[in-house]
C-alpha positions as CSV (number, residue, x, y, z in Angstrom):
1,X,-17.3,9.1,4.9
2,X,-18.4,9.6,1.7
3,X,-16.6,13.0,1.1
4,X,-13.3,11.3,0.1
5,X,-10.9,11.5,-2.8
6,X,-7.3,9.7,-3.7
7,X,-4.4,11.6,-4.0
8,X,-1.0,10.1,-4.6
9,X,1.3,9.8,-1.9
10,X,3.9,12.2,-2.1
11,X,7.0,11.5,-4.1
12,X,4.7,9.3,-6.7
13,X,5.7,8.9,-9.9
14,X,2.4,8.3,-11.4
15,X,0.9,11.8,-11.0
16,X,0.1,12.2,-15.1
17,X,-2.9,9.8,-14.0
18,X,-5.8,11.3,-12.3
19,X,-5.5,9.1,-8.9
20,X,-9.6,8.9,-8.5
21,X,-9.3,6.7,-11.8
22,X,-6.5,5.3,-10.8
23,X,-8.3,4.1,-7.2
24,X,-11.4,2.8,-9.3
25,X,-9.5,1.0,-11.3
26,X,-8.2,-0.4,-8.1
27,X,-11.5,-0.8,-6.0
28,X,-12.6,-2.1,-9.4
29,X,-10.6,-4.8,-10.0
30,X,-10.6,-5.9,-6.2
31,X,-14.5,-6.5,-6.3
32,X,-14.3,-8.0,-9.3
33,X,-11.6,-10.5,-8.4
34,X,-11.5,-10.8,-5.3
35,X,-8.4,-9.1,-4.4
36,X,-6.3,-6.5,-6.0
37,X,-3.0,-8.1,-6.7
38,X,-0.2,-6.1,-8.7
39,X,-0.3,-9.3,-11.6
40,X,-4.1,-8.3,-11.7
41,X,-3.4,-4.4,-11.9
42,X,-0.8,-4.7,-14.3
43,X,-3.3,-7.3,-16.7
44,X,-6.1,-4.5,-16.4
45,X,-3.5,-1.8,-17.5
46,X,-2.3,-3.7,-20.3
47,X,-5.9,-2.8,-22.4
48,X,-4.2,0.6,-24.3
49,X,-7.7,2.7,-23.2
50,X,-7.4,2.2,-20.1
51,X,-6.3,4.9,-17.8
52,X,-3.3,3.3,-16.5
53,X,-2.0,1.9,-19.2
54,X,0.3,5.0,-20.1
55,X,2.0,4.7,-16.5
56,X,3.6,1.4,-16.9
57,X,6.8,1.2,-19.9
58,X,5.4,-1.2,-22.3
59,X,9.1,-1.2,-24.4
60,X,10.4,-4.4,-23.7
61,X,13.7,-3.3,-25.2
62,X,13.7,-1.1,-21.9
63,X,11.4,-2.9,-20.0
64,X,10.7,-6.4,-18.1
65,X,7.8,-8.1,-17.1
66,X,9.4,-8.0,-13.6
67,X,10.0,-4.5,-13.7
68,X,6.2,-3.9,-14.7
69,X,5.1,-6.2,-11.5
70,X,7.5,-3.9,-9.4
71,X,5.6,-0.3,-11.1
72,X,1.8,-2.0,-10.2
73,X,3.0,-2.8,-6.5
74,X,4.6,1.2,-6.6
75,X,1.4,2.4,-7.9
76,X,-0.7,0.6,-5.7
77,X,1.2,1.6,-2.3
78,X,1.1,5.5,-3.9
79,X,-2.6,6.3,-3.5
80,X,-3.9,7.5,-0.1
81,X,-6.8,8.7,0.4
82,X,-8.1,12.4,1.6
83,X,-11.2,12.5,3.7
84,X,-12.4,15.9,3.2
85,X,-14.9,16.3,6.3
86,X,-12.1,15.5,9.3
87,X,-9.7,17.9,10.7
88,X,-6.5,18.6,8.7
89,X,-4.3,16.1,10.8
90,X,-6.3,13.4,10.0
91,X,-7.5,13.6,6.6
92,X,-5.2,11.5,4.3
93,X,-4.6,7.5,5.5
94,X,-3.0,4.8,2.9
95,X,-5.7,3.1,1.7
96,X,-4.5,0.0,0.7
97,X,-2.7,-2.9,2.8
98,X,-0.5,-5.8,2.2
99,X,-2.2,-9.3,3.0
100,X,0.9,-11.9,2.5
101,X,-0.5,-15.6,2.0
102,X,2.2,-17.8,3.2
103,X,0.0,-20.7,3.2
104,X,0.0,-21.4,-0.3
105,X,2.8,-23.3,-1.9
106,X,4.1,-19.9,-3.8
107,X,3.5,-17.1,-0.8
108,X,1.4,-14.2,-2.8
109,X,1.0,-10.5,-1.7
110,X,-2.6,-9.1,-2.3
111,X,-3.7,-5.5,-1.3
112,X,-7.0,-4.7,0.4
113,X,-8.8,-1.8,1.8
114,X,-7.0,-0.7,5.1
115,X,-11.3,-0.5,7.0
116,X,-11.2,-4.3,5.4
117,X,-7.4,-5.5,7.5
118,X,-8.8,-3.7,10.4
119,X,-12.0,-5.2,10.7
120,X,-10.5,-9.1,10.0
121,X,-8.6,-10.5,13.6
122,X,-6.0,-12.5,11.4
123,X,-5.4,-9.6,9.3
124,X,-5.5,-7.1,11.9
125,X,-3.0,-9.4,14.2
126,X,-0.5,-9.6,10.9
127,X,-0.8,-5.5,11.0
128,X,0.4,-5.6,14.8
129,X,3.1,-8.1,13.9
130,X,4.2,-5.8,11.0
131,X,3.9,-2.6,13.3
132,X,6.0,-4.4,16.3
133,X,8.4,-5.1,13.3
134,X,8.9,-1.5,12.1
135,X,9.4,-0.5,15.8
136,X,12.1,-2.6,16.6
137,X,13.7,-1.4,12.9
138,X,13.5,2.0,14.8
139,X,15.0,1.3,17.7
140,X,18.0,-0.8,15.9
141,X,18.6,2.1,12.9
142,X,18.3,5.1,16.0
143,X,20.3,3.5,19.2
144,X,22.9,5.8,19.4
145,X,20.4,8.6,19.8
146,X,20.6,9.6,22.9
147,X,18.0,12.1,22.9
148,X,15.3,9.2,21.8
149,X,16.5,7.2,24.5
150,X,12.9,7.5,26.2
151,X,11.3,6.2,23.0
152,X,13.4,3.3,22.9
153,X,12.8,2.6,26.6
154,X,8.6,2.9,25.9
155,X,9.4,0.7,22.7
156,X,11.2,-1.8,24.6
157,X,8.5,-2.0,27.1
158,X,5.6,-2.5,24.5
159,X,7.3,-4.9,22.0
160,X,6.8,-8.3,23.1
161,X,10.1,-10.5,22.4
């Protein structure tokens, strides 16, 4: 698909950055590292020319190092991306995914390509985990709906205990 573009997800904050530069940015510190992690975005953007430097608070009257991490994650989850050649319905997916190493003695979150989750099997099992998750959320926040009742009786079906 190589009609695509990055938009940011509505409700962004970040929209005074062009989102394509903000994705290459992204892509580029993930090929060159590795793994785009929000300590790795937020070192890139520290470098006053680069383009997302001006969407972080750099005042750290105002400002923590904590609350800087917290803006990188924020900006990484905004971009989606728009692929221009499908049908309307289907042209705008988040791009990026959460990978959560618990292995390590510090667990660490790093974000990769959504095409890259699906393809791995332990990534790709962790995204079913994470989905089953969010379903049973759904069914606990939206119980005393009665007019979802046959939702809840399909997600009770599906979800394995």
């Amino acid at each position: 698909m190589s009609n695509e573009k990055a938009i940011w997800r509505k409700g962004a904050r970040f929209t005074k950055i062009d989102p394509d530069l903000a994705h290459a940015e992204m892509e580029s510190i993930r090929i060159e590292k590795g793994q785009l992690t929000a300590d790795l975005l937020l070192e890139k953007a520290r470098d006053g020319s680069n383009v997302l430097h001006s969407a972080f608070e750099w005042r750290d009257g105002i400002a923590a190092e904590k609350y800087r991490l917290g803006q990188a994650r924020q900006m990484i989850k905004s971009i989606e991306i728009v692929y221009e050649d499908l049908p309307v319905e289907e042209t705008t997916v988040k791009y990026w995914h959460i990978v959560k190493d618990e292995e390590e003695e510090q667990p660490t979150k790093s974000y990769v390509p959504k095409d890259q989750a699906l393809a791995d099997p332990e990534m790709r099992a962790k995204m079913v985990l994470g989905a089953y998750k969010e379903l049973r959320n759904f069914r606990k926040k939206y119980k005393e709906l009665d007019e979802l009742a046959q939702f809840h009786a399909l997600i009770d079906s599906l979800i394995p205990d």
